[in-house]
C-alpha positions as a Markdown table, in Angstrom:
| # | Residue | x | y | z |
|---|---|---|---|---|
| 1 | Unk | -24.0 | 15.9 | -27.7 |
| 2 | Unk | -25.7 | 13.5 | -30.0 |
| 3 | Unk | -24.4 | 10.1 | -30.4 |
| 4 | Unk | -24.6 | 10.2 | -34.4 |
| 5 | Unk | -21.4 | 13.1 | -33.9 |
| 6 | Unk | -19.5 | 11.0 | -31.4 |
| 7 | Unk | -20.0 | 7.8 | -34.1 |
| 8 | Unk | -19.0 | 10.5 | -36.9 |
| 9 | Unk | -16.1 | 11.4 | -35.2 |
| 10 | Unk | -15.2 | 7.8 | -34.4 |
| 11 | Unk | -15.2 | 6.8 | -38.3 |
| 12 | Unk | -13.7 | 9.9 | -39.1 |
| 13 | Unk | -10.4 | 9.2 | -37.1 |
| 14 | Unk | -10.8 | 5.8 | -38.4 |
| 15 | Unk | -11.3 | 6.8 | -42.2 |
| 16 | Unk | -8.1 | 9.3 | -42.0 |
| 17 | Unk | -6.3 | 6.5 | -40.3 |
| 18 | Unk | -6.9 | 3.7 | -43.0 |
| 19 | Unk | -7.9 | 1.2 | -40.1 |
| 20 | Unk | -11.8 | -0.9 | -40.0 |
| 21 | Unk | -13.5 | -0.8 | -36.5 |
| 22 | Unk | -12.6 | -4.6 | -36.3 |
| 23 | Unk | -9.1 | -3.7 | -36.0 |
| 24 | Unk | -9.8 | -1.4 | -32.8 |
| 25 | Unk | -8.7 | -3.6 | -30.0 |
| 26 | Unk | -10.3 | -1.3 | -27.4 |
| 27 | Unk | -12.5 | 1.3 | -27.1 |
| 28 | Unk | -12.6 | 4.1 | -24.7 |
| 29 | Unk | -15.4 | 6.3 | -24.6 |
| 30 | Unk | -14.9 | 9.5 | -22.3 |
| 31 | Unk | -18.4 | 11.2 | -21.2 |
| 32 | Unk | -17.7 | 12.7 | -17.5 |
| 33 | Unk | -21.0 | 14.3 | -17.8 |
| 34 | Unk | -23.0 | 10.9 | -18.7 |
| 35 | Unk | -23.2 | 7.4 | -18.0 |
| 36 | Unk | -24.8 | 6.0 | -20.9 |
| 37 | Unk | -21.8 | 5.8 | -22.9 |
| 38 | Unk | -22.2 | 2.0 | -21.7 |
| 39 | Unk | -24.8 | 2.1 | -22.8 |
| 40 | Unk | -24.6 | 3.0 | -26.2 |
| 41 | Unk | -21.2 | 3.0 | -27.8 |
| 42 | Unk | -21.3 | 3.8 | -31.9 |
| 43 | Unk | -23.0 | 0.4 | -33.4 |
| 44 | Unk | -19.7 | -1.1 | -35.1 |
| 45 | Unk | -18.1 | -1.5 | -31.4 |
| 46 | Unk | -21.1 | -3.9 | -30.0 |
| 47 | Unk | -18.8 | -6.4 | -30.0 |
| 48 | Unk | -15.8 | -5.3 | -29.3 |
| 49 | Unk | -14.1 | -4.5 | -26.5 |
| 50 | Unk | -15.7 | -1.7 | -24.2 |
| 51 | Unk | -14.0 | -0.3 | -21.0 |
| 52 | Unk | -15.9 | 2.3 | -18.9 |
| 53 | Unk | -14.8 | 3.4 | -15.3 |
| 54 | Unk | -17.0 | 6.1 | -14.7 |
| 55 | Unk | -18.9 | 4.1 | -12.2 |
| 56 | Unk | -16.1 | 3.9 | -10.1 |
| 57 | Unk | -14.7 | 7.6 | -10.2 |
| 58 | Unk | -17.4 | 9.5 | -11.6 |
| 59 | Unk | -16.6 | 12.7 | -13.0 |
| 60 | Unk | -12.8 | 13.6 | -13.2 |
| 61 | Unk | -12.5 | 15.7 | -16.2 |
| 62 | Unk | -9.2 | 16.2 | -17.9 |
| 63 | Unk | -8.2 | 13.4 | -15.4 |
| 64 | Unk | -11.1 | 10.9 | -17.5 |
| 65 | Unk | -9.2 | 9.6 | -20.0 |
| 66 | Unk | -5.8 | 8.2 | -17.7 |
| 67 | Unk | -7.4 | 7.1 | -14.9 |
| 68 | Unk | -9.6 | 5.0 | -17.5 |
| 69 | Unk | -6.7 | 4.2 | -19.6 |
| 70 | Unk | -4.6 | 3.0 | -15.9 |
| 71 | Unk | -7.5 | 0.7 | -15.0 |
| 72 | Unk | -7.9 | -1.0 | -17.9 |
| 73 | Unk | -4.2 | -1.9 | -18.2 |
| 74 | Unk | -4.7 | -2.9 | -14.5 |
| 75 | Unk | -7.5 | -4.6 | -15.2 |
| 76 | Unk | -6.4 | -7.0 | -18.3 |
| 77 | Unk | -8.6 | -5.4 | -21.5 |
| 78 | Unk | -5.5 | -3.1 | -22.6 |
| 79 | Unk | -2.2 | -5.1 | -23.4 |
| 80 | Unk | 1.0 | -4.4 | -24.9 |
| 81 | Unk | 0.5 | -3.7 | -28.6 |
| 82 | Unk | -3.0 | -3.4 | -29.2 |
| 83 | Unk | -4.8 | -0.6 | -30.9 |
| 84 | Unk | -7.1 | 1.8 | -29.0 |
| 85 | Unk | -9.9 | 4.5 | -30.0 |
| 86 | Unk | -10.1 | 7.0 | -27.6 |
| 87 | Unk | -13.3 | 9.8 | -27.6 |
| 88 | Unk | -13.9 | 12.5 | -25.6 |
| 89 | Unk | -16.7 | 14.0 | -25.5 |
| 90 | Unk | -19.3 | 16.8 | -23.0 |
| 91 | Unk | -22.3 | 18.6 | -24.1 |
| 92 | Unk | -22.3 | 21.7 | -26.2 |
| 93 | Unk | -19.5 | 21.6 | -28.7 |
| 94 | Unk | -16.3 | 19.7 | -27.3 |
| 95 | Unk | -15.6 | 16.3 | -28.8 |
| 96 | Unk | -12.5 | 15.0 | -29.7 |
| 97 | Unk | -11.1 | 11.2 | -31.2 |
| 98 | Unk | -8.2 | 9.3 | -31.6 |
| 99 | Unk | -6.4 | 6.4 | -32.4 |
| 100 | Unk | -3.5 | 5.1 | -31.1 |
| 101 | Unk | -1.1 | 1.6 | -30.1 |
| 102 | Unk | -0.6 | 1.2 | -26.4 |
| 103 | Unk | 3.2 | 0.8 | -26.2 |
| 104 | Unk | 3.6 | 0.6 | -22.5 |
């Protein structure tokens, strides 16, 4: 999957939203199938907050995006309130976004 449709994707859910990538508190990219979405992660999150635990679990598949979401509350980077851009995303054509305020 190329990176320009996960960053298309990314601004997309952000566009229909009516929220700028500086208001994302935390971004969570999903790539079982890849590590490098450390890496790279689309060019308006550089700064921000990034959280990745593929390194720990590797490959979980539908179980990706909670375990991820778990640690990082475990871990400090998601609190109570803030606003979080999820994407999922494996070769061929599956890739999905979205937005959303951690309540818990």
């Amino acid at each position: 999957m190329p990176t320009r449709r996960v960053v298309e994707s990314c601004q997309k859910t952000l566009d229909d939203a009516g929220v700028a990538a500086a208001q994302v508190d935390l971004f969570v990219p999903i790539r079982p199938t890849c590590a490098s979405s450390r890496r790279s992660p689309p060019s308006s999150f550089q700064r921000r907050a990034v959280f990745f635990n593929l390194d720990r679990f590797g490959n979980t598949s539908c179980a990706s995006i909670p375990l991820c979401l778990h640690d990082a509350m475990a871990q400090g980077p998601l609190k109570k309130g803030d606003r979080l851009l999820i994407v999922g995303f494996r070769r061929g054509a599956h890739l999905g976004s979205c937005l959303t305020r951690w309540s818990m």
